[in-house]
C-alpha positions in Angstrom: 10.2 4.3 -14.6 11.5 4.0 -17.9 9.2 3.7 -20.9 10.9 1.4 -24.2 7.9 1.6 -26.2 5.8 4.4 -28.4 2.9 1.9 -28.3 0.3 4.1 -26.4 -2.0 1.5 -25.9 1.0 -0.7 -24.2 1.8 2.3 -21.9 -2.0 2.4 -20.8 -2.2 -1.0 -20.1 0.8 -0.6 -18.0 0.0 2.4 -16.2 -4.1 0.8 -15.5 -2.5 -2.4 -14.3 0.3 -0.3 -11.7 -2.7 1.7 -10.3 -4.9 -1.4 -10.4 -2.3 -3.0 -8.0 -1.9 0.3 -5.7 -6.1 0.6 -5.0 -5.6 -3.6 -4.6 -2.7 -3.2 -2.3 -5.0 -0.2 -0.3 -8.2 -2.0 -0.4 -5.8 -5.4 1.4 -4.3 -3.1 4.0 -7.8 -1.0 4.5 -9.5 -3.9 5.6 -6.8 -5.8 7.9 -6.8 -2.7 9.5 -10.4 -2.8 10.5 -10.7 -6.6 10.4 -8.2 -5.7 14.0 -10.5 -2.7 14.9 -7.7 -0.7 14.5 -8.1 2.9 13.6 -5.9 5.1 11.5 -4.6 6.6 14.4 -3.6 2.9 16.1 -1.6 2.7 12.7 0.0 5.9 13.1 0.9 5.3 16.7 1.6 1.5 16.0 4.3 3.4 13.4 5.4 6.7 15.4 4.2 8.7 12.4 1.0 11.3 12.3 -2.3 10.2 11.5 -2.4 12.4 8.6 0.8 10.3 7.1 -0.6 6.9 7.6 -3.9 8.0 6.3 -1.6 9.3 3.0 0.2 6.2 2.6 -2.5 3.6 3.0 -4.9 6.0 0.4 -1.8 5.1 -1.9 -0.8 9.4 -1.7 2.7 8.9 -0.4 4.6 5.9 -0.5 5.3 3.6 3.1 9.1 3.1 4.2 10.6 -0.5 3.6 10.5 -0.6 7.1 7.0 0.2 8.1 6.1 -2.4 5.3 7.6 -4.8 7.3 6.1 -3.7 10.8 2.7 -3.9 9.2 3.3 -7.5 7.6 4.7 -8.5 11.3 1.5 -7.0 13.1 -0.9 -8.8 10.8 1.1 -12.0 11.0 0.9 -11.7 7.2 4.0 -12.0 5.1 5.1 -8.9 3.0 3.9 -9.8 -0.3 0.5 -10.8 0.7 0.2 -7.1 1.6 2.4 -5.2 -0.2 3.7 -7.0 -3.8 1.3 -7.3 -6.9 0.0 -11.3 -7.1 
């Protein structure tokens, strides 16, 4: 990320609203998760990873792969940016 400006208050702003978005984005995938009764470890399976790495990712720790984004969209029957890109 690349930061043009020395306005603090600017960079703030930006920084609340990018970490506003993630606990959004989290709070969206938490509950579509258990709105299926699905557990963190149906998510891991679902996505051949550990249930220690999905747990990261949807807490916002680590980031998901461009492809496991679109698995989840596809197994929610929601598209991508309803789940994943800042409205």
């Amino acid at each position: 990320m690349e930061i043009k400006t020395k306005d603090t208050n600017s960079i703030f702003l930006s920084r609340n609203s990018t970490e506003e978005h993630n606990q959004n984005k989290q709070k969206k995938l938490a509950e579509l998760r258990i709105s299926h009764n699905l557990s963190y470890e149906d998510m891991a399976k679902f996505l051949s990873i550990s249930t220690k790495s999905y747990i990261r990712k949807e807490q916002g720790k680590t980031s998901f792969k461009l492809q496991e984004t679109f698995w989840i969209s596809e197994l929610f029957g929601r598209r991508f940016d309803e789940i994943f890109l800042q409205t």
